[in-house]
C-alpha positions in Angstrom: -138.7 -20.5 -121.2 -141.8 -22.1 -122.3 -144.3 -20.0 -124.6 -147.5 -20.6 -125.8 -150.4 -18.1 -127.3 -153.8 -18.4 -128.1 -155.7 -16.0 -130.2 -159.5 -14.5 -129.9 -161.7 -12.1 -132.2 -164.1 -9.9 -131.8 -165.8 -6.5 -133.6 -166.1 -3.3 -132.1 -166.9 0.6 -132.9 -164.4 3.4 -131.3 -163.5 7.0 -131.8 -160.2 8.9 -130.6 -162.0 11.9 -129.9 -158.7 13.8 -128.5 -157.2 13.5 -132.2 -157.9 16.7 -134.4 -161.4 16.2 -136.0 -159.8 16.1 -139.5 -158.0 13.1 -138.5 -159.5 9.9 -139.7 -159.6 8.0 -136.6 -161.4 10.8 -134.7 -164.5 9.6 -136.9 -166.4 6.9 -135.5 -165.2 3.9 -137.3 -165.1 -0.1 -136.5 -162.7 -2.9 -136.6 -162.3 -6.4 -136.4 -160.0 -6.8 -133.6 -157.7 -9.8 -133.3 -155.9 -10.2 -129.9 -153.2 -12.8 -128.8 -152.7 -13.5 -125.4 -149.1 -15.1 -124.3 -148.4 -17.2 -121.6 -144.7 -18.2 -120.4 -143.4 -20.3 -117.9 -139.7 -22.0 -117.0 -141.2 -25.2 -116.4 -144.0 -26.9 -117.6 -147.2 -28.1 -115.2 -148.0 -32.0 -114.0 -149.6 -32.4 -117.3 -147.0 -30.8 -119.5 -148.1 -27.7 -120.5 -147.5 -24.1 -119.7 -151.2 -23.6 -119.2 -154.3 -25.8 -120.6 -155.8 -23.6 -123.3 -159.2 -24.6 -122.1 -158.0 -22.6 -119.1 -158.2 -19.7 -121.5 -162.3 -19.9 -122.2 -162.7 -16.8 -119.5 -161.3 -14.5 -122.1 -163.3 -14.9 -124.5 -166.2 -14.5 -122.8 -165.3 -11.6 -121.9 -164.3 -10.4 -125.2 -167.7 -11.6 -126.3 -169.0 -10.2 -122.9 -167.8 -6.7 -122.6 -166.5 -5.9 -126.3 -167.9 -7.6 -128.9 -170.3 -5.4 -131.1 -169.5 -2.9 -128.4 -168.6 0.7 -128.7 -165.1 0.9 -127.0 -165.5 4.6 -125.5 -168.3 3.1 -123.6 -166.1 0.4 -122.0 -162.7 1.7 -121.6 -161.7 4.4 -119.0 -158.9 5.6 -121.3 -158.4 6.6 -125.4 -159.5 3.4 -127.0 -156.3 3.0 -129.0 -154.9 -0.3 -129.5 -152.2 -0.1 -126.9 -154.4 1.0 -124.3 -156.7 -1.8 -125.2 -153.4 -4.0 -125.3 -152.6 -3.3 -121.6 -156.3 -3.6 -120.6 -156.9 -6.9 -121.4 -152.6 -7.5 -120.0 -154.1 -6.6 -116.3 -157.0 -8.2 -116.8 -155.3 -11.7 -118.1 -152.6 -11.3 -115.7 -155.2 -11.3 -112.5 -156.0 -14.5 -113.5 -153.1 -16.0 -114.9 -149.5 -15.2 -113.5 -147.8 -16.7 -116.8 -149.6 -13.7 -118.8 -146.5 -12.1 -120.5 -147.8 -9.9 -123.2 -151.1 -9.4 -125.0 -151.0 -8.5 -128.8 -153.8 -6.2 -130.3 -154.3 -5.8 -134.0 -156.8 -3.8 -135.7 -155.6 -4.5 -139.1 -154.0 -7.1 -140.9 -151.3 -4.8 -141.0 -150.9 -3.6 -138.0 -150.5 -4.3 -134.4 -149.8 -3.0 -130.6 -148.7 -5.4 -127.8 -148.2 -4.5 -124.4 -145.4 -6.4 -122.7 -143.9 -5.4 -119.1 
């Protein structure tokens, strides 16, 4: 199986307002988000790869597009946690890209949530 991954940035506010309010992620607080997006294939394509990277560019505009600077409560339908945001952008990859096979969030340096099926 061939592998490849590309990572993308972007900044964003959030709350988990269904924590207790004492917790510290219940407070509204930012990040700098880092996500990786991998792609994998048994064979490669005509020109050798699993998927041109450049093929990748609709990401992240829509990173810059829909989350960047953005207030994540105001974009996603569920708790804005990492994994949630892990498997949104998972659907949304793999709609356009069948060799999507996990997305990596990290909010940290430290610390990160992928969602793989």
């Amino acid at each position: 199986m061939f592998r490849i991954s590309k990572e993308f940035h972007f900044s964003a506010s959030h709350r988990l307002e269904h924590l207790p309010a004492d917790h510290q992620c219940a407070r509204l607080h930012g990040h700098n988000y880092v996500v990786v997006v991998e792609l994998a294939a048994p064979d490669l394509n005509a020109d050798g790869f699993v998927r041109d990277y450049h093929e990748l560019a609709p990401l992240k505009a829509y990173l810059d597009g829909s989350f960047d600077h953005r207030h994540l409560n105001d974009v996603l339908d569920v708790p804005s946690t990492a994994e949630n945001l892990a498997r949104h952008l998972f659907d949304w990859c793999r709609a356009r890209w069948p060799e999507t096979s996990a997305v990596r969030v990290s909010e940290t340096p430290k610390t990160w949530a992928e969602y793989r099926p």
